[in-house]
C-alpha positions in Angstrom: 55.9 59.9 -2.1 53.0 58.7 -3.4 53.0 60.2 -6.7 55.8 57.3 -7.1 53.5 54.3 -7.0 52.0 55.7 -10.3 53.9 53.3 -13.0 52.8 55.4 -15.6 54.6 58.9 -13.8 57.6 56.9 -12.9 58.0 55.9 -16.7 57.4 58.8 -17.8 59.4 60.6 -15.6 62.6 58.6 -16.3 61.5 58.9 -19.9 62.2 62.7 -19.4 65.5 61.8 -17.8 66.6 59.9 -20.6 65.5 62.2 -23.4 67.1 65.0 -21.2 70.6 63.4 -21.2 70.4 62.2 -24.6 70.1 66.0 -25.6 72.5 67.5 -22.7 75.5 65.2 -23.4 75.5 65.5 -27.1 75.3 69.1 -27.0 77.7 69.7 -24.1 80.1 67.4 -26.2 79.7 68.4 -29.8 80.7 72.1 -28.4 83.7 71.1 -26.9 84.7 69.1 -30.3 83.7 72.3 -32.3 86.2 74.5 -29.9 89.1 71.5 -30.4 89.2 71.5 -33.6 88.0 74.9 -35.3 89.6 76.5 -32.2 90.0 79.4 -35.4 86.6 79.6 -35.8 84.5 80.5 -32.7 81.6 81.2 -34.4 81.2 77.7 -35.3 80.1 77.2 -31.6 77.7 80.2 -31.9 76.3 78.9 -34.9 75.7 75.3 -33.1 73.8 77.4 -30.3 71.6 78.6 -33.2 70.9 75.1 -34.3 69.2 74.4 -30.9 67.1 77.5 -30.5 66.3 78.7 -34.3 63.8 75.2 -34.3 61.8 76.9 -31.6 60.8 80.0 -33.6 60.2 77.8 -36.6 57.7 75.4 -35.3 55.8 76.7 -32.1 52.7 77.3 -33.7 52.5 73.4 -34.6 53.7 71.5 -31.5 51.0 72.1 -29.5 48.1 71.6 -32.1 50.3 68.3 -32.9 50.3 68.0 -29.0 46.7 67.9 -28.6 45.2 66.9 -32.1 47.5 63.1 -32.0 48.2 60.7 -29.5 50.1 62.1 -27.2 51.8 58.9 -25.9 52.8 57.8 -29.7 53.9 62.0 -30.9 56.5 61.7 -27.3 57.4 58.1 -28.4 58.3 58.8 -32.0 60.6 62.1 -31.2 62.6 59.9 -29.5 62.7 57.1 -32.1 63.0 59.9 -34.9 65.7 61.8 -33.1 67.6 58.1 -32.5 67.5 57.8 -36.1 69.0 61.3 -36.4 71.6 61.0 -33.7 72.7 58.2 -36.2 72.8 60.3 -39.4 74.8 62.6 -37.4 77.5 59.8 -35.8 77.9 59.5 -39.9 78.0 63.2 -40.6 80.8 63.3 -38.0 83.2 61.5 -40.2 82.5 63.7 -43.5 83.8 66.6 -41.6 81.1 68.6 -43.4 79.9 71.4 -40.6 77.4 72.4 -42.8 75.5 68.6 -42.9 76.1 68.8 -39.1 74.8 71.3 -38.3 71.7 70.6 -40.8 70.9 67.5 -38.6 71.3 69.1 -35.5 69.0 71.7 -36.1 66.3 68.9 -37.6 67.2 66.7 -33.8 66.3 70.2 -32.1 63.2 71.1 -33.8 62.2 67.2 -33.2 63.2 68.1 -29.5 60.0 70.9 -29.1 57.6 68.2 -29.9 58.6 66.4 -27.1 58.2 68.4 -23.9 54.4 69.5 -24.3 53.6 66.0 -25.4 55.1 64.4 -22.6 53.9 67.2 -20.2 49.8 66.8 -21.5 50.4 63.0 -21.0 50.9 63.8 -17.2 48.1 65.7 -16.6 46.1 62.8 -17.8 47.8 59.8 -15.2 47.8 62.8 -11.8 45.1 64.1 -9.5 44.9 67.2 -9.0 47.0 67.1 -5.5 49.5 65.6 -7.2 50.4 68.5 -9.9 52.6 70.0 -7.7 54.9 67.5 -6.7 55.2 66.6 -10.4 56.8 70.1 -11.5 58.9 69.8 -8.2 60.5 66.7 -9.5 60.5 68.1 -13.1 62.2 70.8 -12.2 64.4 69.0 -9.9 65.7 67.2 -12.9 66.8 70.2 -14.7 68.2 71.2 -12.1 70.8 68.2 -11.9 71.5 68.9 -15.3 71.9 72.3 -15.1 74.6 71.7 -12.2 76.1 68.1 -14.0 75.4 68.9 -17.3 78.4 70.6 -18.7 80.7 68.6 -16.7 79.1 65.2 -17.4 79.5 66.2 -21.2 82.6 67.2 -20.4 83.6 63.8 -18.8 81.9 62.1 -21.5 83.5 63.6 -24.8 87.3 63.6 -22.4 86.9 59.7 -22.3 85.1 58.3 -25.3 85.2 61.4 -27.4 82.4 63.1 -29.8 81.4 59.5 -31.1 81.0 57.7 -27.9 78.8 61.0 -26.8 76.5 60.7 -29.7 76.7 56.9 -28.9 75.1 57.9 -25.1 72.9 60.3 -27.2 71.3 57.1 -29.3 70.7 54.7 -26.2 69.5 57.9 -23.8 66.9 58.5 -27.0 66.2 54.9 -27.6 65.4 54.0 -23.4 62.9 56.7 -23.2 61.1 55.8 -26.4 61.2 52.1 -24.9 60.0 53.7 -21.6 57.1 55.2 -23.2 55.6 52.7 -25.2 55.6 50.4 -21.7 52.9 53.0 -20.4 49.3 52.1 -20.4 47.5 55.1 -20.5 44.4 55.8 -21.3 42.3 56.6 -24.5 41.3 59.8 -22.7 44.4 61.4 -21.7 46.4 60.3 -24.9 43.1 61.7 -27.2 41.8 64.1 -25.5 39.9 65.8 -28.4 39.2 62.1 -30.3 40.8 60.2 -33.0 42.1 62.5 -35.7 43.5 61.9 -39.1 46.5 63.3 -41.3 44.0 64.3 -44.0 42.2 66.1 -41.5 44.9 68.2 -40.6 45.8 71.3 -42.5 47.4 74.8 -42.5 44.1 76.1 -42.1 42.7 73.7 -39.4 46.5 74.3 -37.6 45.9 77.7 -37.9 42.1 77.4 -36.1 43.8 75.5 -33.6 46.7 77.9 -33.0 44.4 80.8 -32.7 42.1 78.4 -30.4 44.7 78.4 -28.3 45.7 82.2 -27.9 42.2 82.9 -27.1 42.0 80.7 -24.8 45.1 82.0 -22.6 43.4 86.0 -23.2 40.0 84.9 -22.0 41.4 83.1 -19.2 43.3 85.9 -17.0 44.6 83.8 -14.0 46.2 81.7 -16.7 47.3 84.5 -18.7 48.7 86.0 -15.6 51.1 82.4 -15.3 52.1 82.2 -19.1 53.8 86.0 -17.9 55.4 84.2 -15.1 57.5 81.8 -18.3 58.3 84.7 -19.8 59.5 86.7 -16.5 61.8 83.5 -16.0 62.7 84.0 -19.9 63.7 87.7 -18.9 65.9 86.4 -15.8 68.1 83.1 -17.7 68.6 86.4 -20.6 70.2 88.6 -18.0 71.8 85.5 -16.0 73.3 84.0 -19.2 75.8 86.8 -19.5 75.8 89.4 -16.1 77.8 86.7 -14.1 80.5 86.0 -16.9 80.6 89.8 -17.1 80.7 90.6 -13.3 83.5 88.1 -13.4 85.7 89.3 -16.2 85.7 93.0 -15.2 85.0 93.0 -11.6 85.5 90.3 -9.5 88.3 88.0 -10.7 89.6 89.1 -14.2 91.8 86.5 -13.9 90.0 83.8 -13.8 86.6 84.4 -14.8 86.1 81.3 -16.9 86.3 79.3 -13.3 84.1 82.0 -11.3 81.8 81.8 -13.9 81.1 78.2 -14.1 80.9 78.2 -10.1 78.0 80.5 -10.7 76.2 78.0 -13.0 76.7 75.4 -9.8 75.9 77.9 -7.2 72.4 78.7 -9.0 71.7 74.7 -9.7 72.4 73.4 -6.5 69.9 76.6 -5.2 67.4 75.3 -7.5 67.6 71.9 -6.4 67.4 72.6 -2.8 64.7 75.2 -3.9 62.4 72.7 -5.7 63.3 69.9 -3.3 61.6 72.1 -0.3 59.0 73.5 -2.5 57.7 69.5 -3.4 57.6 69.0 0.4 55.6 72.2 1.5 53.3 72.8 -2.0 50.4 70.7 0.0 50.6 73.7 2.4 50.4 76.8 0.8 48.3 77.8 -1.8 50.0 78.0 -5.0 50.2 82.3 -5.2 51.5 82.2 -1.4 54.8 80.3 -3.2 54.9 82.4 -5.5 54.8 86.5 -4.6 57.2 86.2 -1.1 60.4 84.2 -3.5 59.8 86.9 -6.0 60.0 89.9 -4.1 63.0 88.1 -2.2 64.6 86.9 -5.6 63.7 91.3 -6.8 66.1 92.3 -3.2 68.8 89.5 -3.5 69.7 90.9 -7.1 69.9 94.0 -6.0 72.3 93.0 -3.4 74.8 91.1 -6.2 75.5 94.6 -7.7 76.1 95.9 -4.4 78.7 93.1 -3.1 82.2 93.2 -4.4 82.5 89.9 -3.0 83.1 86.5 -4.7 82.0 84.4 -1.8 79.1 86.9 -1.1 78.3 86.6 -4.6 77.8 82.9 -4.8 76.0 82.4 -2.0 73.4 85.0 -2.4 73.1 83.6 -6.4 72.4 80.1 -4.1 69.7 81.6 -2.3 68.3 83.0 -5.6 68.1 79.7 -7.0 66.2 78.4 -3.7 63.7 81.0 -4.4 63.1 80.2 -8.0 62.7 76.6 -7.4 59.2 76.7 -5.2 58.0 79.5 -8.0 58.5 77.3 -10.8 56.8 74.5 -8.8 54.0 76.8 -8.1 53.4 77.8 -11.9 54.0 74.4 -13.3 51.8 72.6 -10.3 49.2 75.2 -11.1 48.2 75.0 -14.5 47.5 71.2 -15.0 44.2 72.3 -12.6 43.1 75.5 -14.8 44.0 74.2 -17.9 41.3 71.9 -19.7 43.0 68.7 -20.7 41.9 69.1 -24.7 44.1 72.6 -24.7 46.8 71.4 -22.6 49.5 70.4 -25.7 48.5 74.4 -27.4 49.5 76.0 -24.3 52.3 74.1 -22.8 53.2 74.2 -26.7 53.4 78.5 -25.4 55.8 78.6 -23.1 59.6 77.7 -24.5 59.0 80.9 -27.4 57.6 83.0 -24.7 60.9 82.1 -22.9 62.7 82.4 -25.9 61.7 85.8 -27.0 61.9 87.2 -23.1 65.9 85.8 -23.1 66.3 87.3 -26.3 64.8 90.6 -25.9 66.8 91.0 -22.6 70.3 89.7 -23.7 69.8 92.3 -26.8 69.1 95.1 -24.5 72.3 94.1 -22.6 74.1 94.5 -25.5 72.8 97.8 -26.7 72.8 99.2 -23.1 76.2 98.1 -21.7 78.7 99.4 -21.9 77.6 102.1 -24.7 75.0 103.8 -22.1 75.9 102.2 -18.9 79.2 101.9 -17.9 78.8 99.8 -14.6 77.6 96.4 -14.3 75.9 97.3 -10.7 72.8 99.4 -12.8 72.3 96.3 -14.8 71.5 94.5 -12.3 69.6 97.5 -10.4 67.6 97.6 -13.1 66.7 93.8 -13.3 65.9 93.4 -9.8 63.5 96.9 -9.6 61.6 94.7 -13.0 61.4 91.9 -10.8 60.6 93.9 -7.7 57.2 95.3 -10.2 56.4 91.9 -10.8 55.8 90.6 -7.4 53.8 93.9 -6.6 51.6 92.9 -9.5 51.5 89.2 -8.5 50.5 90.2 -5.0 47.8 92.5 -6.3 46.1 90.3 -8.6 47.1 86.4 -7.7 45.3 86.5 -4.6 41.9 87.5 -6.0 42.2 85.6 -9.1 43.3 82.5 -7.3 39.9 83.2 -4.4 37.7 83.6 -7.8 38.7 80.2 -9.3 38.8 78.3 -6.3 34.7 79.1 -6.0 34.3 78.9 -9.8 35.9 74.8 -9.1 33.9 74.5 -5.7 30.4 76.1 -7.6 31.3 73.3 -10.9 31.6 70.5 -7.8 28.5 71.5 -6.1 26.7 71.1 -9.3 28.3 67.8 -10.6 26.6 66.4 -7.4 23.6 67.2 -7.2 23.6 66.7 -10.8 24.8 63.0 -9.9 21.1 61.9 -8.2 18.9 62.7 -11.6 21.0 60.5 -13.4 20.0 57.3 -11.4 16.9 55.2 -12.9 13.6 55.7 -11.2 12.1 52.7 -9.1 
């Protein structure tokens, strides 16, 4: 590929990598410590799930003013210095025993965490062409996708042979390789300050505010970009449902018994889908347009989850959950390849800075109807998962009805803005 003779994107890319597994490890790890030794206390692991998603609701408004207000290059760098310095308060905290201090620092690396990602991902719109969007959130999402399959077990692995220390040990050198990998870049001016040079005393509650607002008006006012910010939070509605359906199909269907093993082959099944998914959606996304990868896996994705409350199956189960995850990887690609080119580059960090609450609140929303609906109202697992796939099934209707015309109206709006920046480009030469 080509997009890998772009030092800047391969730096930045295994930046992501480390910063990934510096967070994945840790995590995996510190649950597994929390389950050894306050085996009395399960909550302790809920709380420490809490720790990692709470930051998000406290400090989306600012990451992507921060994202597009600062350097880019040095607000991505300094999360993963300032999180290295925090993943060695907490190899400290470990010793005091104190939960509470624990959990206070992991809930300070977390909200450090949301900096990151819309930072990092407004630095690579800056170093691509246009062309090269695509492949980008293919190999993005590619790499969560190795984690999502490797990640429990290589926590696992990790806090089994050098225990919670040596995880939060990996933790400080993952944090500390991607900062190093970062500050090697040499990007320029205009991608890391988009909107100019700004100072600290400039910034404000009020000013964060204007931006913030900026922001939301600019997704409303733009409706083909509105219309993929609802694609995050359909994906938001479908990990909600897909963090607990499968654990329950499991324990009260399929294998009783052993649900705990079915249910982690589910996790597997889904990753390795996604991988193979985003893996063929990086090689054809220079052939299809970006809604043609998007409607057909969606209305598949709306029938194949109808099917897994039909099937009283375990192998059936698991390998339509794989084919799932091969048709979410080329929609993801799709959204994530898309917006760089309708996004401008000065509001990139405000509405990439958009998407994890959207998720967020779409995964919370539907794991809180699950819990109010089943099994008070509905008795059978089967209508949960009716009900999922005839959302799903809506959504692709309304993506079919409204992505191709949106799509057909930008692409003249960009081919009407070329037309004029040429024959704009002759009046601007010096007279003989």
């Amino acid at each position: 590929m080509k997009i890998f003779r772009n030092r800047n994107f391969v730096k930045l890319f295994f930046a992501a990598l480390f910063s990934q597994m510096g967070t994945t490890i840790g995590n995996m790890a510190f649950a597994f410590y929390l389950l050894d030794h306050f085996s009395h206390q399960p909550s302790y692991a809920t709380i420490a799930e809490l720790m990692y998603s709470l930051p998000t609701i406290l400090v989306f408004f600012i990451v992507g003013v921060v994202a597009d207000r600062f350097d880019r290059k040095k607000v991505a760098e300094n999360c993963d210095w300032i999180r290295a310095a925090l993943t060695v308060l907490l190899f400290g905290a470990l010793f005091t025993n104190s939960i509470p201090f624990i959990f206070l620092v992991l809930f300070l690396r977390s909200a450090v965490t949301k900096f990151f990602f819309p930072a990092e991902n407004s630095l690579v719109q800056g170093i691509l062409n246009k062309e090269q969007y695509a492949q980008a959130a293919g190999l993005n999402q590619m790499l969560f996708s190795i984690f999502m399959v490797f990640g429990v077990g290589l926590g696992a692995a990790i806090y089994k042979t050098v225990g919670v220390h040596g995880a939060v040990i990996v933790d400080f050198f993952s944090f500390i390789f991607s900062a190093l990998l970062i500050r090697s870049c040499k990007i320029p001016t205009s991608a890391r300050l988009p909107n100019g040079k700004v100072d600290w005393k400039d910034v404000n509650i009020k000013s964060s505010l204007g931006d913030f607002k900026a922001g939301i008006l600019y997704i409303v006012k733009n409706r083909l970009l509105s219309v993929l910010i609802f694609g995050f939070f359909i994906f938001g509605f479908f990990n909600g449902a897909f963090a607990i359906l499968p654990m329950f199909t499991m324990k009260y269907e399929l294998s009783p018994t052993n649900y705990e093993w079915y249910a982690s082959l589910f996790a597997v099944s889904l990753g390795f889908g996604l991988l193979t998914g985003s893996g063929l959606g990086t090689l054809i996304a220079s052939k299809f347009k970006p809604h043609q990868l998007m409607i057909f896996p969606i209305f598949l994705t709306s029938l194949l989850i109808f099917f897994l409350g039909f099937t009283d199956k375990l192998s059936v189960f698991l390998v339509v959950v794989f084919i799932i995850g091969t048709c979410l990887g080329p929609i993801n690609i799709a959204i994530g390849g898309w917006m760089p080119k309708i996004v401008h580059p000065k509001l990139m960090g405000r509405v990439s800075g958009w998407i994890d609450p959207l998720m967020m609140f779409a995964q919370s929303a539907t794991l809180g109807l699950i819990a109010l609906l089943f099994p008070k109202f509905i008795h059978e697992i089967d209508y949960l998962y009716y009900g999922i796939a005839f959302v799903i099934l809506l959504v692709s209707l309304f993506y079919a009805f409204t992505l191709p015309k949106l799509s057909e109206a930008f692409d003249k709006k960009q081919k009407l803005l070329q037309h004029k920046q040429k024959t704009q480009k002759p009046s601007n030469l010096p007279s003989m």
